[in-house]
C-alpha positions as CSV (number, residue, x, y, z in Angstrom):
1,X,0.0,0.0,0.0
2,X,1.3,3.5,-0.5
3,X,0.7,6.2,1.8
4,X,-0.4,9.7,0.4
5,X,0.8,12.4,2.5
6,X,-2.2,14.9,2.5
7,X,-0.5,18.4,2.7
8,X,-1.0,20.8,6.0
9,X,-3.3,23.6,6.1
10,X,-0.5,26.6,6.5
11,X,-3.1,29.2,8.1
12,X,-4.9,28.0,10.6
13,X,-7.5,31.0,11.7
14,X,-9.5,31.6,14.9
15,X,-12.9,29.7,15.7
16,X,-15.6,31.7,16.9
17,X,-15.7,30.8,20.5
18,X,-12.3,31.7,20.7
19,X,-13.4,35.2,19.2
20,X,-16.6,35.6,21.4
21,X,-14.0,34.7,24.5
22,X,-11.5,37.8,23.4
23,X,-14.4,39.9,22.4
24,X,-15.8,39.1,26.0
25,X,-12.6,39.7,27.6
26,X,-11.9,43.1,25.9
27,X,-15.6,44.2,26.8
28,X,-14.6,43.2,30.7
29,X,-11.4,45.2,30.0
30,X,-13.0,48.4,28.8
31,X,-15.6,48.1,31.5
32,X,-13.2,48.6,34.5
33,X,-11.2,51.3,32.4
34,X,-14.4,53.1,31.9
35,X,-15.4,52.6,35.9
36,X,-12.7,53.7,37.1
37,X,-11.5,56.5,34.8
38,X,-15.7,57.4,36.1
39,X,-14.5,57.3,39.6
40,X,-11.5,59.4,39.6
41,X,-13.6,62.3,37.5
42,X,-16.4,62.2,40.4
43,X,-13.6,62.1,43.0
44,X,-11.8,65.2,41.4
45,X,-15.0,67.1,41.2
46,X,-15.8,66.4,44.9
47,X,-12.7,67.3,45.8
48,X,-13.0,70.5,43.8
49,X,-16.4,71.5,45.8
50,X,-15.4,70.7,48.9
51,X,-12.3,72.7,48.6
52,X,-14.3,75.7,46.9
53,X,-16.8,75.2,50.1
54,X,-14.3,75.3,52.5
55,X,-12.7,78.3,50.5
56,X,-16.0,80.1,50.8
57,X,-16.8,79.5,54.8
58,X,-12.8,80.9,55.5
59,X,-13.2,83.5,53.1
60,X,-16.8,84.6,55.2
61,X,-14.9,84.1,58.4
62,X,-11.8,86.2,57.5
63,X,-14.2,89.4,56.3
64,X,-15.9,89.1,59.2
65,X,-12.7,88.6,61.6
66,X,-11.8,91.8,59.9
67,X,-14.5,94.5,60.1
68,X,-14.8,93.3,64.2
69,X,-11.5,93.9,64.8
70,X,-12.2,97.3,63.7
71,X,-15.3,97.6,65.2
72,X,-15.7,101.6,65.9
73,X,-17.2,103.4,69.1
74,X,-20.0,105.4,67.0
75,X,-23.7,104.7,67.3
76,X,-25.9,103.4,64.1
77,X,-27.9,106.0,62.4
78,X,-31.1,104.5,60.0
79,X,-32.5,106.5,57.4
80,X,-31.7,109.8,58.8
81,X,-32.9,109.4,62.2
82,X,-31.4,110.4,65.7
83,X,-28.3,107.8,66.7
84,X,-29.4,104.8,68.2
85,X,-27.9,103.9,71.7
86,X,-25.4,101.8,72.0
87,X,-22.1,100.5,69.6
88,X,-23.6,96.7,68.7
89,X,-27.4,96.1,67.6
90,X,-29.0,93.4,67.0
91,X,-32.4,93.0,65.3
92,X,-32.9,96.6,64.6
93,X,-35.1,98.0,62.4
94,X,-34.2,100.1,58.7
95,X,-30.8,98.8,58.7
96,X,-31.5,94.7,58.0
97,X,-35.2,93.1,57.6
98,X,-34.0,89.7,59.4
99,X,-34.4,88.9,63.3
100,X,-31.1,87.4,62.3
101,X,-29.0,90.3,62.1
102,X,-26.6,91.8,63.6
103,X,-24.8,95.8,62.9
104,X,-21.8,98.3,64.2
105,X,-19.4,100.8,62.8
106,X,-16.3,100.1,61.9
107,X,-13.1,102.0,61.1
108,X,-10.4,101.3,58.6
109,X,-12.4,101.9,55.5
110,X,-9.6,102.5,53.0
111,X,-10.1,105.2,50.5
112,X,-6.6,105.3,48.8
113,X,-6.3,108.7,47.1
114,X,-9.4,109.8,48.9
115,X,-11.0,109.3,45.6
116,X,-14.6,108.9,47.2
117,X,-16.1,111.6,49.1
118,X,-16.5,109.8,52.2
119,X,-14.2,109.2,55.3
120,X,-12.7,105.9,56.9
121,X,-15.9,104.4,58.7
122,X,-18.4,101.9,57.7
123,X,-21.8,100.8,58.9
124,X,-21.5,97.4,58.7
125,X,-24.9,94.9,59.3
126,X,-24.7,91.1,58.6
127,X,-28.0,88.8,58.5
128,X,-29.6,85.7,57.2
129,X,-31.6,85.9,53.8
130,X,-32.9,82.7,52.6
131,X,-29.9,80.4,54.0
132,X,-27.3,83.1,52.7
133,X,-25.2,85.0,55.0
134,X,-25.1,88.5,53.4
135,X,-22.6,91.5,54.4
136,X,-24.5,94.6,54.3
137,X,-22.9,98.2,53.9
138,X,-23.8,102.2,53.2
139,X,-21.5,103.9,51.1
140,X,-21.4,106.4,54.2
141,X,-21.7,105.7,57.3
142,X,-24.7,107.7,58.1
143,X,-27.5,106.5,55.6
144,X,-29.9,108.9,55.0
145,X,-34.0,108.0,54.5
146,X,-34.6,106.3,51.5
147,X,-30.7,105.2,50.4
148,X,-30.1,101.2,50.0
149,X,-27.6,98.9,51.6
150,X,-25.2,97.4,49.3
151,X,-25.4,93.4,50.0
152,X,-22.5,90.8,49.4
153,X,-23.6,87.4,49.8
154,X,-20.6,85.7,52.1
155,X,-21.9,82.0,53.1
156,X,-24.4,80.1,51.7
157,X,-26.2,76.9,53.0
158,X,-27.2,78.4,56.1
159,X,-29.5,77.5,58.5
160,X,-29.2,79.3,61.7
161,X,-26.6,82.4,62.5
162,X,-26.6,83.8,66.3
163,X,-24.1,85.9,68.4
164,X,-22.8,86.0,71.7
165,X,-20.9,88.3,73.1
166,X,-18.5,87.8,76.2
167,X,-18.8,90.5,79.1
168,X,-17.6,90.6,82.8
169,X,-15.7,86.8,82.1
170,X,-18.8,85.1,81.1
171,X,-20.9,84.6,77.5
172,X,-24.0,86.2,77.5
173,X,-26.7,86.6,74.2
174,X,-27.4,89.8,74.8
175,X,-25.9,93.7,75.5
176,X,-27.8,95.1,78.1
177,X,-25.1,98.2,78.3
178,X,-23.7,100.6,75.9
179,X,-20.1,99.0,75.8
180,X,-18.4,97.1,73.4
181,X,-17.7,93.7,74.8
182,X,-14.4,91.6,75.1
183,X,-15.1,89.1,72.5
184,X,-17.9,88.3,70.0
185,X,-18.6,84.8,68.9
186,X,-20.4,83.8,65.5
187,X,-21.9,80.4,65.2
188,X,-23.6,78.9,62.1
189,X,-24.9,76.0,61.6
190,X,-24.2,75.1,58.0
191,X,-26.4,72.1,55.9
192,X,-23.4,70.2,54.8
193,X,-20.8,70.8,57.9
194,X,-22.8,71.7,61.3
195,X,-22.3,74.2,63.5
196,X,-19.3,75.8,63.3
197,X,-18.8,78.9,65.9
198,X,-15.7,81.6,65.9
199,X,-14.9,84.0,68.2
200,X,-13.3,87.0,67.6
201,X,-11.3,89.6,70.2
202,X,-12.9,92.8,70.0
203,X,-11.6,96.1,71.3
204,X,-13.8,96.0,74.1
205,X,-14.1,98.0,77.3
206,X,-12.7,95.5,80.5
207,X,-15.3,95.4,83.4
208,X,-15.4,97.8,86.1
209,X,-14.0,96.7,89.1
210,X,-15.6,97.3,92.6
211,X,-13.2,99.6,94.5
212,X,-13.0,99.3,98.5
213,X,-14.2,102.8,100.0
214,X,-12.1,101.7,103.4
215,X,-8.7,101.3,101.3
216,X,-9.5,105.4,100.3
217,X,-7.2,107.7,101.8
C-alpha cells in the first residue's frame, strides 16, 4: 500500500468561540477602564467643591474677623434718624429686615487717594436671607432716609446664624449696656458641615471693678 501524504493547512485561523472569548474579555477590560476612569472624575470634582466650600466659609470668616476687629465706638444711624444707643445692635429696624441680624461701625475703611467723598468708617450689618449669610454696607456711614444697603452674599447653606458676646468673664446673648464687649462669637450652623462657631477679640471695654471705700485715703 502507498501512503499519500495529505499536505498541512499553513493558516490556521480563529474559531468563533475563541473570538466571542476575546471579544468578551476586551468588553470586561473596557468596562473597569471606563469605571474607574468614572471614579477618579467624580472624586476630582468632589474634591474641587469641597475645597471651593471650604474656601467660601474661611473667606466669610476672615471678612468678618476683619471688620470686628475694627469695630468703631459710633452709634448706628437708619434713614436719617437720631443715633441709636449703644455701639452693637442686633435685630434693629431700617438697617437689616431679618431677626437674624446683627450691625456696628467700623473704622479702617480705605479710601486710597481719597477718591470717594467719604471718610474711613463703615456701617457694617450682617443677617440671614434665605440660608445666605449676606454683608451689608452704606457707602457712608450715616445712611440717609430712603438710600439702600449694598449686600455681598458671604456664606451660603445656612441654616441658623446667632451671636454672643462675652462681658464681665462670662458669654452672655445679649448687650444690656452701651459697651463694646471683650469678644464676639459667631456660630452657624451650615447644611453640609454643622455648626461651626468663631470667636473674635474685640476692642472692648474691660469690666469695672468694685473699688473698697475703706482702702480710700
Amino acid at each position: 500500500m502507498s501512503i499519500i501524504n495529505q499536505p498541512k493547512n499553513k493558516h490556521g485561523g480563529f474559531t468563533l468561540l475563541e473570538v466571542l472569548i476575546a471579544m468578551t474579555i476586551f468588553a470586561l477590560i473596557s468596562l473597569a477602564g471606563v469605571t474607574i476612569l468614572d471614579t477618579v472624575i467624580k472624586s476630582e470634582d468632589n474634591s474641587q467643591q469641597r475645597m471651593a466650600r471650604l474656601n467660601e466659609i474661611q473667606r466669610a470668616f476672615l471678612i468678618m474677623e476683619r471688620d470686628f476687629i475694627q469695630l468703631a465706638r459710633r452709634s448706628v444711624r437708619v434713614d436719617g434718624e437720631k443715633p441709636l444707643a449703644g455701639f452693637i445692635h442686633v435685630d434693629i429696624q431700617g438697617f437689616t429686615d431679618s431677626a437674624d441680624a446683627i450691625a456696628f461701625v467700623r473704622g479702617g475703611w480705605t479710601n486710597p487717594g481719597l477718591i470717594m467723598p467719604r471718610g474711613d468708617m463703615q456701617s457694617v450689618a450682617y443677617q440671614l436671607n434665605n440660608d445666605t449669610l449676606e454683608r451689608w454696607h452704606f457707602n457712608f456711614v450715616d445712611a440717609v432716609a430712603g438710600q439702600e444697603a449694598k449686600k455681598r452674599p458671604l456664606l451660603t447653606q445656612v441654616k441658623q446664624l446667632s451671636f454672643e458676646f462675652y462681658v464681665g468673664k462670662k458669654w452672655q446673648k445679649e448687650l444690656t449696656e452701651e459697651m463694646i464687649p471683650q469678644a464676639i462669637a459667631v456660630e452657624v450652623e451650615l447644611e453640609d458641615y454643622g455648626v461651626i462657631r468663631r470667636e473674635f477679640l474685640l476692642p472692648g471695654d474691660a469690666p469695672e471693678s468694685k473699688t473698697n471705700d475703706k482702702g480710700k485715703r
